[in-house]
C-alpha positions as CSV (number, residue, x, y, z in Angstrom):
1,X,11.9,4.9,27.5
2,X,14.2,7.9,28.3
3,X,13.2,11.2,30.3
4,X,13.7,13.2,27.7
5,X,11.7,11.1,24.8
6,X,8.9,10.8,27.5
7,X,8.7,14.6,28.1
8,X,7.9,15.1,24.2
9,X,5.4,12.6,24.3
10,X,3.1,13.5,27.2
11,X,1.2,16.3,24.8
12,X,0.3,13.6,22.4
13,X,-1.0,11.2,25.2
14,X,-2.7,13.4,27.4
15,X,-4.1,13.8,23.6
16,X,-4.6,10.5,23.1
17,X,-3.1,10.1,19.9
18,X,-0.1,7.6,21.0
19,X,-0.5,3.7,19.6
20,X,-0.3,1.5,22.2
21,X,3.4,0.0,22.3
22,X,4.1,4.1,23.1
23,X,1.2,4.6,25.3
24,X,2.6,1.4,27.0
25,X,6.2,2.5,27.4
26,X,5.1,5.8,28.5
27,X,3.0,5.0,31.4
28,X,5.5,2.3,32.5
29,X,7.8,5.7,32.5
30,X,5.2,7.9,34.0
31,X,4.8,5.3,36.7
32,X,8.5,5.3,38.1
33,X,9.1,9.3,37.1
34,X,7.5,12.1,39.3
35,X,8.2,15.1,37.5
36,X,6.6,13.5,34.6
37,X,3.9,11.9,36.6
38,X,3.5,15.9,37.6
39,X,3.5,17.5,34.2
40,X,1.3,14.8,32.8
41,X,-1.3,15.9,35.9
42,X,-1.0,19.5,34.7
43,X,-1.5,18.7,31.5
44,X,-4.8,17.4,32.2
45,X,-5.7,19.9,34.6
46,X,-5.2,22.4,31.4
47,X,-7.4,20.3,29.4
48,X,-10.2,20.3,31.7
49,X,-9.7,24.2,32.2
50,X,-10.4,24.7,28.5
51,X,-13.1,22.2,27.6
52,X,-15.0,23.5,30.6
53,X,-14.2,27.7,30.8
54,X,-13.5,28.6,27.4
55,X,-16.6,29.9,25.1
56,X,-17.4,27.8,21.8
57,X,-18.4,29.8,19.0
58,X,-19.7,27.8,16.0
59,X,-19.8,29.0,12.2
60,X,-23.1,29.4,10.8
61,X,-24.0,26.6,8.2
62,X,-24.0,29.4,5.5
63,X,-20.3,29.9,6.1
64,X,-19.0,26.8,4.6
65,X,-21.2,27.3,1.3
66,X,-19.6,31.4,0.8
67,X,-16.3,29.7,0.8
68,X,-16.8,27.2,-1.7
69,X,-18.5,29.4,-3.5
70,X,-15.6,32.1,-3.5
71,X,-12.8,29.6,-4.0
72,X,-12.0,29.7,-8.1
73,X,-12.9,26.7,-9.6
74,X,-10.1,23.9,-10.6
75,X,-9.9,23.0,-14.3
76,X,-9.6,19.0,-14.5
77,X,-5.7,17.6,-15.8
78,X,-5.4,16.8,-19.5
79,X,-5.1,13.3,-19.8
80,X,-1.4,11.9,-20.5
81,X,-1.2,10.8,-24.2
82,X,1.2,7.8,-23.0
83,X,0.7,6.0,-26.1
84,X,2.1,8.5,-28.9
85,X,5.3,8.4,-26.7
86,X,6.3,4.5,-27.1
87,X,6.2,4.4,-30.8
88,X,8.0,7.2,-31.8
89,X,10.8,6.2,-29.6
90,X,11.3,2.8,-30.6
91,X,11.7,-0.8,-29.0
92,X,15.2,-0.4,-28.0
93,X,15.0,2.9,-25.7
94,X,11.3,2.2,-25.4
95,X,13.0,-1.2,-23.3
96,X,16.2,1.1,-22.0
97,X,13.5,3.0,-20.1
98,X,11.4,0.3,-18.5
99,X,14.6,-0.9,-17.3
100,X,15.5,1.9,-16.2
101,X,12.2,2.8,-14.7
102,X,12.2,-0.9,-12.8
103,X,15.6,-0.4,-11.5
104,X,14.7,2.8,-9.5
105,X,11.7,1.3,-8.7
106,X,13.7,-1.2,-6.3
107,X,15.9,0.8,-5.2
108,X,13.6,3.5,-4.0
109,X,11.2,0.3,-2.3
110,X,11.8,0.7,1.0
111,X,12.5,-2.4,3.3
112,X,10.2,-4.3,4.4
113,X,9.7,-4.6,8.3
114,X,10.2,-7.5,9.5
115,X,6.9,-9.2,10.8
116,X,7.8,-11.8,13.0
117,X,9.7,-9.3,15.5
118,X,6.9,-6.7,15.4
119,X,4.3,-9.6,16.2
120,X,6.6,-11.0,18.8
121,X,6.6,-7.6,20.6
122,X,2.9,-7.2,20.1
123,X,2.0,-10.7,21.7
124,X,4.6,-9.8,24.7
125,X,2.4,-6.2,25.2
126,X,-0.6,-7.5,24.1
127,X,0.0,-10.2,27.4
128,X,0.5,-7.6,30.1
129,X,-2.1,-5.5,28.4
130,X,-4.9,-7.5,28.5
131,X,-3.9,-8.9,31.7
132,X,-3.7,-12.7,30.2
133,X,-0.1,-13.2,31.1
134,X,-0.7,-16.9,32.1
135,X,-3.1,-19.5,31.4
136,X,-1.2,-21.8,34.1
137,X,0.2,-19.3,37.1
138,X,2.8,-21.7,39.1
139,X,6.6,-22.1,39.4
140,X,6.3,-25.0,39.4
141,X,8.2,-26.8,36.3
142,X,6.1,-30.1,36.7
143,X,3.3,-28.6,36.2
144,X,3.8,-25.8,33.6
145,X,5.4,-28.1,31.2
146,X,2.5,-31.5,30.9
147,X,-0.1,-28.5,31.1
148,X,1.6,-27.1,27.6
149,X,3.0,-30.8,26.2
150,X,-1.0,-32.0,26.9
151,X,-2.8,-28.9,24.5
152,X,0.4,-28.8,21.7
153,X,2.0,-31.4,19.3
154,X,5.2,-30.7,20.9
155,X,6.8,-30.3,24.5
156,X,8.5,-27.2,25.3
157,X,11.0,-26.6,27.8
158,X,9.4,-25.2,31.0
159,X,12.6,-25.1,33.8
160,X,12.4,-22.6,36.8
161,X,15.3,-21.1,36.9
162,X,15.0,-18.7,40.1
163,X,18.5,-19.9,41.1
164,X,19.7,-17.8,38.8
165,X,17.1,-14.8,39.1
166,X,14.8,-15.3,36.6
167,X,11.9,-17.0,38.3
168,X,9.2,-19.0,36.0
169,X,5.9,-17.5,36.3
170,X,4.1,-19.6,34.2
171,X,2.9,-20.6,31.0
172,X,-0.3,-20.0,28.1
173,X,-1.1,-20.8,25.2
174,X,-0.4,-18.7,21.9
175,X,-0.4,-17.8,18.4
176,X,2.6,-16.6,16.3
177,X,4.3,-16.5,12.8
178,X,1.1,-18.6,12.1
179,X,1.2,-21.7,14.3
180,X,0.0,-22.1,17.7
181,X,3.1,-21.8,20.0
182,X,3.8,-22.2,24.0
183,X,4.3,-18.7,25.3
184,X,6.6,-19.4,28.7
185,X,6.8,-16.7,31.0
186,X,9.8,-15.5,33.5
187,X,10.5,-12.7,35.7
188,X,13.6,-10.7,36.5
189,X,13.4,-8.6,39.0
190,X,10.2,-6.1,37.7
191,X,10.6,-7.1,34.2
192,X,8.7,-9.7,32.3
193,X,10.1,-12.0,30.0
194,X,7.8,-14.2,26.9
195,X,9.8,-17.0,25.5
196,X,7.3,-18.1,22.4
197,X,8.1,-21.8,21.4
198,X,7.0,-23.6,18.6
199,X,8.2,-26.0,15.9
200,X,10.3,-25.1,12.5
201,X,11.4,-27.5,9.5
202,X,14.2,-24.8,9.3
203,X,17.9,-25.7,10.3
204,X,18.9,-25.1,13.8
205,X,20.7,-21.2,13.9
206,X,22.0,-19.0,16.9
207,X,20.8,-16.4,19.0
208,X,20.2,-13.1,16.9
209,X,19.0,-10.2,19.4
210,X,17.8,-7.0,17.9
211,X,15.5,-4.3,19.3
212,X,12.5,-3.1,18.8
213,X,10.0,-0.4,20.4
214,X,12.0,-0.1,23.6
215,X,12.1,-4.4,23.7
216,X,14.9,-6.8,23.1
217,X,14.2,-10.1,21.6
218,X,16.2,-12.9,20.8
219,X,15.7,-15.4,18.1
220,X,16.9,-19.2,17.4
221,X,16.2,-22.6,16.5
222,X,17.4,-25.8,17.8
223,X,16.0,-29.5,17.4
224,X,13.2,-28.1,15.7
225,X,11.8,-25.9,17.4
226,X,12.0,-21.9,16.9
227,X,12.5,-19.9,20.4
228,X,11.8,-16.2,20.6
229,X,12.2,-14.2,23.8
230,X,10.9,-10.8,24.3
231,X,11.6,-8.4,27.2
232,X,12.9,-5.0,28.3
233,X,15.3,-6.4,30.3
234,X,18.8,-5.4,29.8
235,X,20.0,-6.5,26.9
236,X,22.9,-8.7,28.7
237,X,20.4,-10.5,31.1
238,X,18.0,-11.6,28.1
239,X,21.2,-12.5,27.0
240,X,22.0,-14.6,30.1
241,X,18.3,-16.1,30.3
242,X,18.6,-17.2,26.6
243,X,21.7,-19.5,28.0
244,X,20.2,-20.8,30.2
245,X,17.6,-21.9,28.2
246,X,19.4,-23.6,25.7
247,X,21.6,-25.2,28.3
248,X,18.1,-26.4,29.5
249,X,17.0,-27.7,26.2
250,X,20.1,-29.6,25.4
């Protein structure tokens, strides 16, 4: 999250009213920014000035009853006489119309978001949130890997690949796109990295990134099994760290 999109936020979460991928991004802004780290402070400071100073008046229970009682009264809608229209128009333009009516039907539907990125991201926030990152904490490859093979019906790559700077943390277990799946977890530099693993009937495909909420995430499938990795990472380094997992895997 950028400065300036942080700056129009802090209102709405020092309200509260953020959902939690915002509220996430913003603290992990607030955290590494003073001057927002500042005016978030004030902005509590002002909150606490008027809950605590400011008088409360509050209406008299007769208020609410004067009001309704002065507002003019709304007659109820006619009821639409759909069926004299049909007949008098006829089968043929009755049918031209439906069509019609279908037609901008779909093409005012708007898309449909797509699910398995949105739930990737959640599980990836939902992890640091609820600090359960790991079930298994070790860098160690020989141990990360039999712990996951030994709870699913399939063994996931588990390399350490701190050579090249992303470190293995370790690993838990998961649920996604309805199947229980290894989550594997890396580090690069500050920046954690989910790789979700579990298997697909689908053909093998290449690496698709897109973004989402402030995350990059990178889908494929080879020798199936479907891989997703999630992260805020640069978008060139997940890039990297997706190589060298699929190197990995063969």
């Amino acid at each position: 999250m950028n400065h300036k999109t942080a700056m129009t936020l802090l209102p709405a979460g020092a309200d509260g009213q953020l959902g939690p991928f915002r509220r996430f991004l913003l603290d992990r802004h607030i955290a590494r920014c003073t001057s927002c780290r500042a005016e978030q402070e004030a902005l509590h400071a002002l909150s606490t000035v008027v809950r605590t100073s400011l008088p409360v008046h509050r209406a008299p229970p007769s208020l609410a009853a004067r009001i309704g009682a002065a507002l003019p009264r709304e007659a109820p809608p006619e009821p639409v006489r759909t069926r004299l229209l049909w007949p008098q128009l006829g089968f043929g333009v009755g049918g031209a119309l439906a069509g019609a009516a279908l037609t901008l039907a779909l093409m005012w539907t708007p898309a449909a978001p797509d699910r398995l990125a949105t739930e990737a991201v959640a599980n990836h926030v939902r992890s640091m949130l609820a600090d359960h990152l790991t079930d298994v904490t070790t860098s160690d490859q020989h141990t990360v890997k039999p712990w996951l093979s030994a709870r699913l019906d399939f063994s996931p790559v588990a390399k350490d690949f701190t050579a090249s700077g992303y470190p293995l943390v370790g690993g838990r277990l998961d649920y996604i796109d309805g199947h229980q799946a290894a989550a594997i977890v890396y580090r690069r530099d500050r920046h954690i990295i989910n790789l979700f693993v579990y298997p697909s009937n689908e053909a093998d495909a290449l690496p698709r990134m897109e973004q989402r909420d402030g995350f990059h995430i990178v889908r494929w499938r080879s020798g199936g099994l479907k891989y997703i990795a999630v992260s805020d990472v640069e978008a060139a380094q997940l890039q990297g760290f997706v190589t060298l997992v699929r190197q990995a895997a063969g």
